[in-house]
VEXLUMLO-132520 format. One record per residue (C-alpha): x, y, z. Coordinates in steps of 0.05 Angstrom, whole numbers, plus 5000, padded with zeros to 4 digits. Layout:
N
- x,y,z
- X,Y,Z $
...
REM end
This chain:
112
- x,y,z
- 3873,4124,2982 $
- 3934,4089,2958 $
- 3965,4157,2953 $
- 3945,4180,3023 $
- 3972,4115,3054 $
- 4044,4123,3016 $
- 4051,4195,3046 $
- 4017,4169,3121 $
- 4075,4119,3123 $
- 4125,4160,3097 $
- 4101,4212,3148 $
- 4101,4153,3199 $
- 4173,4136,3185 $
- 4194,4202,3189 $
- 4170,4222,3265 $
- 4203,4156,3283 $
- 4272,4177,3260 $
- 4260,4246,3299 $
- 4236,4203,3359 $
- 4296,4160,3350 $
- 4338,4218,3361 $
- 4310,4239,3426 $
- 4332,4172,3460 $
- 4374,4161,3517 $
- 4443,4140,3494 $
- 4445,4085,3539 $
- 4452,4002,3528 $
- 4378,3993,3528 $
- 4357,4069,3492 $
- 4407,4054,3436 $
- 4384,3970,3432 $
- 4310,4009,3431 $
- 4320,4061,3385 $
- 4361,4012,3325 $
- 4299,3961,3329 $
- 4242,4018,3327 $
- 4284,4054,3280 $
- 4279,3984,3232 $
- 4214,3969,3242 $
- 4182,4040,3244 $
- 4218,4060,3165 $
- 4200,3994,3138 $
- 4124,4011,3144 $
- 4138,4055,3087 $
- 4177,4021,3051 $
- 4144,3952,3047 $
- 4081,3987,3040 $
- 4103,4024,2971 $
- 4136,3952,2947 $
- 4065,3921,2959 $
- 4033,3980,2917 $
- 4076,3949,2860 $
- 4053,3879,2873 $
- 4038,3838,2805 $
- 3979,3811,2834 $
- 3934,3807,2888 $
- 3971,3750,2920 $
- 4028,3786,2928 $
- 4004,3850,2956 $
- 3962,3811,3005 $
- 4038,3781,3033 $
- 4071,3846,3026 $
- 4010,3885,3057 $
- 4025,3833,3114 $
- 4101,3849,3128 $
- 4061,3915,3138 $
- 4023,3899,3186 $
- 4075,3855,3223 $
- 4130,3914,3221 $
- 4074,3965,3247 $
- 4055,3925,3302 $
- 4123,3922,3324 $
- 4139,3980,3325 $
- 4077,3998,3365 $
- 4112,3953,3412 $
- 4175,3990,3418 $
- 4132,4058,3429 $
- 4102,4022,3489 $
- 4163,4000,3518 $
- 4199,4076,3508 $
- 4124,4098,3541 $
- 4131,4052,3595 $
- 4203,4065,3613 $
- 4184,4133,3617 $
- 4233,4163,3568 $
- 4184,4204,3532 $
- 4116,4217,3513 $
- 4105,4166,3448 $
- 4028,4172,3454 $
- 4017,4204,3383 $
- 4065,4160,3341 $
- 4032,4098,3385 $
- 3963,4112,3360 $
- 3984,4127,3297 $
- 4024,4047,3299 $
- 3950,4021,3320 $
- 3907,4062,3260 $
- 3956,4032,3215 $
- 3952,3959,3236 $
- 3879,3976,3228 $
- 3888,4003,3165 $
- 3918,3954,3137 $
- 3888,3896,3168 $
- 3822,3922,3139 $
- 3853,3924,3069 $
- 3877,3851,3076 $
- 3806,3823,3100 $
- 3779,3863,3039 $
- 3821,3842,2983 $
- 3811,3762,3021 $
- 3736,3774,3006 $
- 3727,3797,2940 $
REM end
């Protein structure tokens, strides 16, 4: 699983920098695109430093900047759906399942 969650978020990072790409080049497009383009890469990369954790305590935190940086960038996708730009419906479910995922993990490792 561990393995199949490294390449989902790497996978997940990946469509955001294409999405990034396809955004207007305008004040608000470009003010959108730099925070999605944050939040949406760091999914990956905090969730490989939390596979590394030294204990359980510390993946449980990192596995929680997960979460937090998903979620906002599932924001973000709403707001490009909303204005209209394009169609973020894929890589906004995709922000959801993983906030799912990983809130499920967290609950999990708090109960064992």
């Amino acid at each position: 699983m561990e393995r199949d969650l490294k390449i989902r978020t790497k996978r997940f990072a990946l469509d955001i920098i294409d999405l990034v790409e396809k955004l207007p080049n305008t004040i608000s497009g470009r003010a959108i695109a730099n925070q999605l383009i944050r939040s949406g890469t760091s999914v990956a990369a905090n969730y490989r430093a939390a596979t590394r954790g030294r204990s359980d305590k510390e993946f449980i935190a990192k596995i929680g900047v997960v979460i937090e940086e998903a979620d906002e960038s599932e924001l973000w996708l709403e707001m490009i759906q909303e204005k209209g730009w394009i169609d973020v419906s894929s890589e906004k479910q995709e922000a959801s399942e993983l906030v799912a995922i990983f809130v499920s993990i967290v609950k999990k490792m708090k109960n064992k």
